[in-house]
C-alpha positions as CSV (number, residue, x, y, z in Angstrom):
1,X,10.7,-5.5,-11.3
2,X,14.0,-4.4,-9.3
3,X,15.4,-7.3,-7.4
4,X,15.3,-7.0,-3.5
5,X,19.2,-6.7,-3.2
6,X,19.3,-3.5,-5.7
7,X,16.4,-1.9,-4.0
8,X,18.2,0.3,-1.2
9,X,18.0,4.1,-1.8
10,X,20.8,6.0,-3.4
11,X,22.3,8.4,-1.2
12,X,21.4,12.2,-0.4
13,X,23.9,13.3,-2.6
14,X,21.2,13.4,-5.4
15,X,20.0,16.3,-4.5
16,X,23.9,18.2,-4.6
17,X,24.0,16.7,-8.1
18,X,21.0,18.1,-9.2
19,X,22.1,21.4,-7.5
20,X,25.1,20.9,-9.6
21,X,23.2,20.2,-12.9
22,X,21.6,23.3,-12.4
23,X,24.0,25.8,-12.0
24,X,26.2,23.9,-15.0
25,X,22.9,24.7,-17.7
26,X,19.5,25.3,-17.0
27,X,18.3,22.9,-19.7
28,X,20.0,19.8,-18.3
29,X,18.6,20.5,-15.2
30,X,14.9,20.7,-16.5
31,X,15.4,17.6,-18.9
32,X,16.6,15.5,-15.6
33,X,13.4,16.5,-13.6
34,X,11.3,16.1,-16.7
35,X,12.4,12.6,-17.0
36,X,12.7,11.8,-13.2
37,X,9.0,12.7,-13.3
38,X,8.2,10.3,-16.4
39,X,9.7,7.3,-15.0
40,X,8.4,7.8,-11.5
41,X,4.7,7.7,-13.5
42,X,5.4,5.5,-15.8
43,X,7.0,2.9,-13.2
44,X,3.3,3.8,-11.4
45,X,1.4,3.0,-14.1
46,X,3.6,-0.3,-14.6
47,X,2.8,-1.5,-11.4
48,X,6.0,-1.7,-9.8
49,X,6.3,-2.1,-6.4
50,X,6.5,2.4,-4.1
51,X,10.3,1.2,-3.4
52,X,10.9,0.5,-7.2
53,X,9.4,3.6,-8.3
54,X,11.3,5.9,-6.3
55,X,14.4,3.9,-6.9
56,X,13.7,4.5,-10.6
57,X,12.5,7.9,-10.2
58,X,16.1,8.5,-8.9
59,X,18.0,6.7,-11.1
60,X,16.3,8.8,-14.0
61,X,17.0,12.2,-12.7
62,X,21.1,11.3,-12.8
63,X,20.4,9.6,-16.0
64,X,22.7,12.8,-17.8
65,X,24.3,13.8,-15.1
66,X,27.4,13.1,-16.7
67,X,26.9,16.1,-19.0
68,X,28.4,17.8,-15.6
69,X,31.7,17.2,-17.1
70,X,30.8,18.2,-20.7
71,X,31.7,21.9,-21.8
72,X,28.5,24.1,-21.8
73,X,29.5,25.8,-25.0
74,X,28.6,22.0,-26.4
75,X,25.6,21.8,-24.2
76,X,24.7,25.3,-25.0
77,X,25.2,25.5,-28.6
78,X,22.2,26.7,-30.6
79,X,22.8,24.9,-34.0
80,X,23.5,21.2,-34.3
81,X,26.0,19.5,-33.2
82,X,29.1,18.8,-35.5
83,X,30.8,15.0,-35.5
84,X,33.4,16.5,-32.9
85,X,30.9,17.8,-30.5
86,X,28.4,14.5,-30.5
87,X,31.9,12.4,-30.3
88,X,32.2,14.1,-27.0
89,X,28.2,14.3,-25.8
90,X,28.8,10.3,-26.6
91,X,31.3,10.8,-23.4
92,X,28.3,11.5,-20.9
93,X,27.1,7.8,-19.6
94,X,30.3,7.2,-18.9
95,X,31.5,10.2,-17.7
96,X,28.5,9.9,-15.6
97,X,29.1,6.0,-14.3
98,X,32.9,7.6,-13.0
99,X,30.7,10.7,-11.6
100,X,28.6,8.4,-9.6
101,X,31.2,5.9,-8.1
102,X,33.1,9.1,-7.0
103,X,30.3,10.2,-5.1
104,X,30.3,6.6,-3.6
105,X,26.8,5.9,-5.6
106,X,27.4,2.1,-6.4
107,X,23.4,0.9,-6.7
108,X,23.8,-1.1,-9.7
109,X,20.4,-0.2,-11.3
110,X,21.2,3.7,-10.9
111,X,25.0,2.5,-12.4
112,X,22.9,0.3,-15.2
113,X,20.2,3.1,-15.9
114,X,22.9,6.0,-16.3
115,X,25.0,3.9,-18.1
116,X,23.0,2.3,-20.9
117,X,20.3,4.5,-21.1
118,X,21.7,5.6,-25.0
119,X,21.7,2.1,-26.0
120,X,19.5,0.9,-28.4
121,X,17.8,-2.8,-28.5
122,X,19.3,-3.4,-32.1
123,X,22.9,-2.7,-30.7
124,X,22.8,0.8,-32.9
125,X,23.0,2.7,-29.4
126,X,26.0,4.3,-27.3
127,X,28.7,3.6,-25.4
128,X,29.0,0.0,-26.0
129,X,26.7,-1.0,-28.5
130,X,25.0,-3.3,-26.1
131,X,21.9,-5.3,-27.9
132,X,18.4,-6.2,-26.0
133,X,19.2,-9.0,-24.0
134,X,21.7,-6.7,-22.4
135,X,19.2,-4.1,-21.8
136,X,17.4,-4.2,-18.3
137,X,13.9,-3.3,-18.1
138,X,14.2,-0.4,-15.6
139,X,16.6,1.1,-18.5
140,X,14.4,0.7,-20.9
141,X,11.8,2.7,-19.2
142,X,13.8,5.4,-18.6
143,X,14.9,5.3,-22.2
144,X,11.5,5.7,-23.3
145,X,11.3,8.6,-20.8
146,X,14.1,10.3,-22.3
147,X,13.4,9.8,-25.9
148,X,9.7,11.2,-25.2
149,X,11.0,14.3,-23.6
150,X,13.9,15.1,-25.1
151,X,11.3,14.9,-28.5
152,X,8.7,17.6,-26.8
153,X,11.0,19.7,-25.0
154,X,11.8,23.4,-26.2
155,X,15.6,23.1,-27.9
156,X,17.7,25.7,-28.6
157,X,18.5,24.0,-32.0
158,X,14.6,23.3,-32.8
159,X,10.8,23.2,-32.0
160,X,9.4,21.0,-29.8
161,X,7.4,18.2,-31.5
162,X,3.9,17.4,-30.0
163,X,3.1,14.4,-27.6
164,X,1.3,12.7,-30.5
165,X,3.8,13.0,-33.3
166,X,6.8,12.1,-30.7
167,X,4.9,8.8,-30.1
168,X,4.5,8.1,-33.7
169,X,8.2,8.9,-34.0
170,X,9.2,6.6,-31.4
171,X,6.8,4.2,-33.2
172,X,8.7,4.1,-36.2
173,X,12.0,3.4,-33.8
174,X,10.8,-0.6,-33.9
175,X,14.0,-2.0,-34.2
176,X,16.0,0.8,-30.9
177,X,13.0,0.7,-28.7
178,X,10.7,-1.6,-26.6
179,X,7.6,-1.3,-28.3
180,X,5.4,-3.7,-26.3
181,X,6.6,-1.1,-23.1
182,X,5.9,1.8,-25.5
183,X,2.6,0.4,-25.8
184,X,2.2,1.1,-22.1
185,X,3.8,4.8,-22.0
186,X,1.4,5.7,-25.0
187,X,-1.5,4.9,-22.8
188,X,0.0,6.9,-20.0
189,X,0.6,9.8,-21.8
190,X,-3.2,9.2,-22.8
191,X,-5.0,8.6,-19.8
192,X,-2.7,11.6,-17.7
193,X,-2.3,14.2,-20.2
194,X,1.0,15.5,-19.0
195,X,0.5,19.4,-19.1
196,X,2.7,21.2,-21.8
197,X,5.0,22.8,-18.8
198,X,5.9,19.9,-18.3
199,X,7.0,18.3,-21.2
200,X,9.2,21.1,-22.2
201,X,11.2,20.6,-19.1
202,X,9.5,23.2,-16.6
203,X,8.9,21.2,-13.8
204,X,9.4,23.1,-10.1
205,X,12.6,22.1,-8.2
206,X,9.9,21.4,-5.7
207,X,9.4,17.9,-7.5
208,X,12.1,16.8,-5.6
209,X,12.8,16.8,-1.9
210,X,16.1,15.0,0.2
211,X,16.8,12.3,-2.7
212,X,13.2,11.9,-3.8
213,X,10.8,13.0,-6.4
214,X,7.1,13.0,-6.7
215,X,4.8,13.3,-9.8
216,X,3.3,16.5,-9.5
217,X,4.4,19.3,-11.5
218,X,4.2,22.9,-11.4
């Protein structure tokens, strides 16, 4: 659960962001709406309280939005990354911490989820190599989010893999991941069977209206 003093809505300018996101590369905008749309359902299916799922929901789609100030020709490139490039893509929570304080976005659980959601519960992850009692629950949700989709989304540099072989790949993560809340998100997948539009990253702008998301997809 969010505590009650982080629980106050982040401000409109989420929805100028995600105007920004868009025009910067078409993929980062679909990968944010994708996993806005995951945690909102998963927080649902956690039980969290409406007000924590739409906080979470929001946090999630600025969870990259740091990748605002990362070149496109990085973002865009259709081989793999070399050291260089994923030195800088390694810049993005960051960058994206500095984006949202100058946009006057201060909730901590949007700073925490946009921050930490590359670390890793063995301390392996990115920027600070944080370990899992430093890892919030709403943050690990979205990081099972964005693991999930960024594993069945279309990528320029590969196939997508399918919703059962990206579970049993995040499976294997058992030392990086929260398995007993991947337990949860398997049975979510399960029981909603989220449509192939939308787990490579085609979910309607629509999804989203004044600061808010909602579940359904195009």
């Amino acid at each position: 659960m969010i505590p009650h003093e982080c629980q106050s809505d982040i401000p409109i300018q989420i929805a100028q962001l995600m105007e920004r996101m868009r025009r910067h590369d078409d993929d980062l905008y679909a990968h944010s709406l994708l996993v806005g749309s995951l945690s909102l359902t998963f927080a649902a299916h956690l039980g969290f309280p409406l007000r924590d799922q739409r906080l979470l929901g929001q946090a999630a789609l600025l969870h990259d939005v740091g990748k605002l100030r990362i070149d496109r020709r990085i973002l865009q490139k259709p081989t793999t990354l070399n050291e260089r490039e994923w030195s800088i893509i390694r810049t993005h929570p960051s960058l994206g911490i500095w984006i949202l304080l100058n946009e006057g976005i201060r909730n901590p659980v949007v700073l925490d989820i946009v921050g930490n959601h590359h670390e890793r519960l063995d301390g392996t992850g990115y920027p600070a190599g944080l370990s899992a009692r430093q890892l919030s629950e709403a943050t690990r949700v979205v990081t099972l989010c964005d693991v999930f989709a960024a594993l069945t989304e279309t990528r320029r540099y590969g196939k997508p893999h399918t919703r059962q072989d990206a579970l049993e790949r995040m499976a294997r993560k058992r030392t990086r991941l929260d398995l007993d809340l991947l337990k949860h998100f398997k049975v979510m997948i399960e029981a909603h069977c989220v449509r192939d539009s939308a787990e490579r990253g085609k979910i309607s702008a629509s999804c989203y209206r004044g600061g808010e998301i909602c579940p359904k997809a195009s």
